[in-house]
C-alpha positions as CSV (number, residue, x, y, z in Angstrom):
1,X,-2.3,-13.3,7.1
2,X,-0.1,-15.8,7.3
3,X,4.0,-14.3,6.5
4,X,2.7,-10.7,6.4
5,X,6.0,-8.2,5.4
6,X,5.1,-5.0,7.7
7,X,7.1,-2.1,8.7
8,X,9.0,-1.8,12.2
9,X,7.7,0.3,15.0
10,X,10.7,2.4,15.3
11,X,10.8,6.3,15.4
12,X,12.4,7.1,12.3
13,X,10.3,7.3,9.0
14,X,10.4,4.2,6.7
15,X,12.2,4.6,3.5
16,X,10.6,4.3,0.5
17,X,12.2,0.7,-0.6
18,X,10.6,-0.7,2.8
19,X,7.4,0.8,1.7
20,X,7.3,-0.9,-1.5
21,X,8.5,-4.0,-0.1
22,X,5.4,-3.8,2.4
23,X,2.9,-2.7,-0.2
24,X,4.0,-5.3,-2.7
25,X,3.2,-7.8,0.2
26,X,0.3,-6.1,1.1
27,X,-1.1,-6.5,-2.9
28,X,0.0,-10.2,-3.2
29,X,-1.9,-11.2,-0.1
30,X,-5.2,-9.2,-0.1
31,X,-5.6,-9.5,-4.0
32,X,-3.8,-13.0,-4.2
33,X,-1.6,-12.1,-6.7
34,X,1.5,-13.9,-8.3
35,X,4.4,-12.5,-6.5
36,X,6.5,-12.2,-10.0
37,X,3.2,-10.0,-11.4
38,X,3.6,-8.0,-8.6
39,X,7.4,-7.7,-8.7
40,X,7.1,-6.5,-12.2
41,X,4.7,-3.6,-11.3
42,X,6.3,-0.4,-12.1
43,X,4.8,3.4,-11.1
44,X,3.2,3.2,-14.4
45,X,1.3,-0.5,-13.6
46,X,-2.7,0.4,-13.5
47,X,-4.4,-1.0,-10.8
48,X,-8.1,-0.2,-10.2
49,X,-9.8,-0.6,-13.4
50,X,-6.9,-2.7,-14.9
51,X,-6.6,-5.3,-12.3
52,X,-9.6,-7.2,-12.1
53,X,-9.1,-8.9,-8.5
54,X,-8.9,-5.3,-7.3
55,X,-13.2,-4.3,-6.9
56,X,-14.3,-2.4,-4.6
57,X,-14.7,-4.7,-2.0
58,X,-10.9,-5.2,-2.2
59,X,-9.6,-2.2,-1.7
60,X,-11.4,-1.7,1.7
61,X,-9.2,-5.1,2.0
62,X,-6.4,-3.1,0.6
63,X,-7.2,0.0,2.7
64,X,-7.3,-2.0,5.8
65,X,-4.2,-4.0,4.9
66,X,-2.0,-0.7,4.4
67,X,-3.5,1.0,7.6
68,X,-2.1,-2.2,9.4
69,X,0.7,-3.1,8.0
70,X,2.1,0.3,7.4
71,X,0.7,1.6,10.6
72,X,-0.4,4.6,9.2
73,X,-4.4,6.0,9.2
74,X,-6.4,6.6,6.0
75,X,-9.0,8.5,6.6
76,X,-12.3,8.3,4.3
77,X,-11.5,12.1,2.5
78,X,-7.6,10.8,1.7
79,X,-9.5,7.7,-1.0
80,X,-9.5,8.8,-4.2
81,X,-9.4,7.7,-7.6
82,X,-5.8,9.1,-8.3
83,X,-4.5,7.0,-5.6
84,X,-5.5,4.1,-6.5
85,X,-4.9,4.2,-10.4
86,X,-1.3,3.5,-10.7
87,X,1.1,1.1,-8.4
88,X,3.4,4.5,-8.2
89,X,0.0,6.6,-7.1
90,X,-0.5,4.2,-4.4
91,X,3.2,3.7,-3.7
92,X,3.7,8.0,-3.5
93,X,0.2,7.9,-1.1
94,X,1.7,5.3,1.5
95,X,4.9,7.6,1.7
96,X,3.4,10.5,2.1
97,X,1.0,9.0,5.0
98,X,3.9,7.2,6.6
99,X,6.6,9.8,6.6
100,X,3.4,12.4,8.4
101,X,2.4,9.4,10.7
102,X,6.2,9.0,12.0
103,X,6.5,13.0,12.1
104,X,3.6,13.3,14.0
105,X,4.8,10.6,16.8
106,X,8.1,11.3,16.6
């Protein structure tokens, strides 16, 4: 996707504002979202069930998106409903797998 945000390769785990940042740009682009709708997502900000762009086909989109772009690996048993309910539950998820992903190589 054209201008994609993504993390740098390096060895040291990402913080969390370069997380958000990337899974902000990550939402905007798979879900076309207005960036200042985005930017006013909060860990409180519902997404599946409250957003309607984000079905079910999107979040394999999503999914796909973060896996790249975050260069972590989400594997089918780490999908959940809790994860995906709430910009912080998705934010929180991406941490976690990157901060283990950068552990693990590094």
């Amino acid at each position: 996707m054209p201008g994609q945000t993504a993390l740098s390769t390096d060895a040291t785990a990402p913080s969390r504002s370069q997380i958000d940042t990337v899974l902000r740009a990550i939402l905007r682009d798979v879900l076309a979202l207005d960036e200042a709708q985005v930017e006013d997502f909060d860990a409180d900000t519902g997404l599946f069930g409250h957003l309607p762009e984000l079905d079910s086909m999107a979040v394999a989109g999503l999914l796909t998106e973060m896996e790249d772009r975050l260069d972590i690996v989400i594997e089918d048993e780490d999908v959940d409903g809790e994860m995906l309910e709430t910009y912080g539950g998705l934010l929180a998820f991406a941490e976690a797998k990157s901060v283990g992903a950068k552990s693990v190589r590094g």
